[in-house]
C-alpha positions in Angstrom: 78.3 67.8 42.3 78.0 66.4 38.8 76.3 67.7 35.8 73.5 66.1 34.4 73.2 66.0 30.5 69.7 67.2 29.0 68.0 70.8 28.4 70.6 72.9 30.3 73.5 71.5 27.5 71.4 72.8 24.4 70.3 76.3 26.5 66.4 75.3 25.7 64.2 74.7 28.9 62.5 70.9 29.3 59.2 72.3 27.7 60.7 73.6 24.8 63.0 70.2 23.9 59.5 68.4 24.7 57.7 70.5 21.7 60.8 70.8 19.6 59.9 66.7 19.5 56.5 67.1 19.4 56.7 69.7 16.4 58.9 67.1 14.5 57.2 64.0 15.3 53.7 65.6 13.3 55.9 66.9 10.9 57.2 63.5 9.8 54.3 61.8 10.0 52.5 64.6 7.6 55.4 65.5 5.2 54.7 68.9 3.5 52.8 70.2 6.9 54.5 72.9 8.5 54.1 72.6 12.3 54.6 75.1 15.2 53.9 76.0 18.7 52.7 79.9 19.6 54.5 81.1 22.6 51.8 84.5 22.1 49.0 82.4 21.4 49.5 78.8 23.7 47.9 77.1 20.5 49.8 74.7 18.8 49.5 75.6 14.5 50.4 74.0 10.7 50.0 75.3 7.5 47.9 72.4 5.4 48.3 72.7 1.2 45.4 71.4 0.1 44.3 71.2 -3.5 41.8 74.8 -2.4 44.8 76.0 -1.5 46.7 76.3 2.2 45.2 76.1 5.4 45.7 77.4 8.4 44.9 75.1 11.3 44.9 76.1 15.3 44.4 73.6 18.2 45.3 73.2 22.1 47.2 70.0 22.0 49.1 68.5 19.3 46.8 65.7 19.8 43.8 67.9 18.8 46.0 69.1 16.1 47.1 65.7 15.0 42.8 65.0 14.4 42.7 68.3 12.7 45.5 67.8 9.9 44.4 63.9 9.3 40.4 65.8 9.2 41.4 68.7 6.7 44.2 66.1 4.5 41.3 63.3 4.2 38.9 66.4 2.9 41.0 67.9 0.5 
């Protein structure tokens, strides 16, 4: 039997790796948006500053979520 490299050498599951990449990949393409994935809620989150002030965004896919930060960043 031999051991396969992946999730069980960093102790995170597949799914959490998965958003771990998911969370950084929108977080490089928006520098300055905080990203993160409820476990309570199953809603994937960021924290917008906008000139009015932060914002506090909630959506069911990082897709979705991706459209909501580029919507709320184009407003202002």
């Amino acid at each position: 039997m031999t051991a396969q490299g992946g999730a069980a050498d960093h102790g995170e599951p597949p799914e959490a790796e998965f958003r771990a990449a998911l969370i950084r990949g929108l977080q490089e393409q928006f520098p300055g948006v905080r990203v993160w994935y409820g476990e309570a809620t199953g809603s994937w989150w960021a924290m917008v500053a906008l000139r009015s002030g932060p914002r506090l965004l909630e959506a069911p896919t990082p897709q979705q979520l991706r459209e909501a930060i580029l919507s709320a960043l184009s407003i202002g």
